[in-house]
N, C-alpha and C positions, 0 to 999 in steps of 0.2 A: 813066611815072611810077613805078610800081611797081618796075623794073625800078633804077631810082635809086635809091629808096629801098633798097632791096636791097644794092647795092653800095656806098652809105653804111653802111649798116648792117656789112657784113662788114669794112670800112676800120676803122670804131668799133674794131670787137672786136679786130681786129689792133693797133688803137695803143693801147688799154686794155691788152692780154694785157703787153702791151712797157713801161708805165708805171715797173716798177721800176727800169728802166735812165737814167731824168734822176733830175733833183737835187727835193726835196721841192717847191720850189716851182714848176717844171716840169711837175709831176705834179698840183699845186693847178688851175695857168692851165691844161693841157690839159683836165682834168676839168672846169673851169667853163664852158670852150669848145664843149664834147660837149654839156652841158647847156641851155645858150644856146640850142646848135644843134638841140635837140632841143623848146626848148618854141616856139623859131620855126617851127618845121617841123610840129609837131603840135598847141600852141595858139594863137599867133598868128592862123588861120584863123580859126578859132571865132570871135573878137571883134570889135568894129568899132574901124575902121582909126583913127577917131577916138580912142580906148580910150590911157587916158595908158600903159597899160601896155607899150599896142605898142610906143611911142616907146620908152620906159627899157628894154625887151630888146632893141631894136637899138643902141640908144648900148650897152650893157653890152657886144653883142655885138660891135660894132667897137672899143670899148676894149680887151677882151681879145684881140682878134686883133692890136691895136698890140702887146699886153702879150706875145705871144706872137711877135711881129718881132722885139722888142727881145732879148727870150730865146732868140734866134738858132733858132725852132721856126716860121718860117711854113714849110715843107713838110709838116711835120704838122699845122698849121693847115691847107692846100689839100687835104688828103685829106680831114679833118675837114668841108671846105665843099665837096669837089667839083665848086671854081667856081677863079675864078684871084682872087679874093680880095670881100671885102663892099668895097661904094660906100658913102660918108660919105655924111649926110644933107646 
């Protein structure tokens, strides 16, 4: 686990360093993407599963990853998740 975390993490800092290279709104969706991915991965736990919060970070979170298909960025969407893409609810 830790070891993910890890290589998530040095992915982050790679496609943050690189942000200046898309267009402003690119750099919006990828940043709010990071974000998402970072309050699923570190507060999500915390709370019960119940928690309306849960739910509206993971819609946010699959809406921006649509938002980020459409803006022709899901590769750096799958680095960003590490996975081969988030399941709809």
């Amino acid at each position: 686990m830790k070891r993910a975390s890890t290589a998530f993490n040095q992915m982050a800092r790679l496609l943050m360093n690189t942000l200046s290279s898309y267009s402003p709104i690119q750099q919006l969706t990828l940043t709010r993407y990071g974000r998402l991915k970072m309050l699923h991965r570190d507060v999500l736990p915390q709370l019960d599963p119940t928690d309306y919060r849960v739910k509206l970070t993971l819609k946010a979170l699959y809406s921006t990853y649509e938002d980020l298909r459409e803006l022709g960025l899901e590769n750096e969407a799958r680095l960003l998740l590490g996975e081969s893409g988030p399941t709809p609810e």
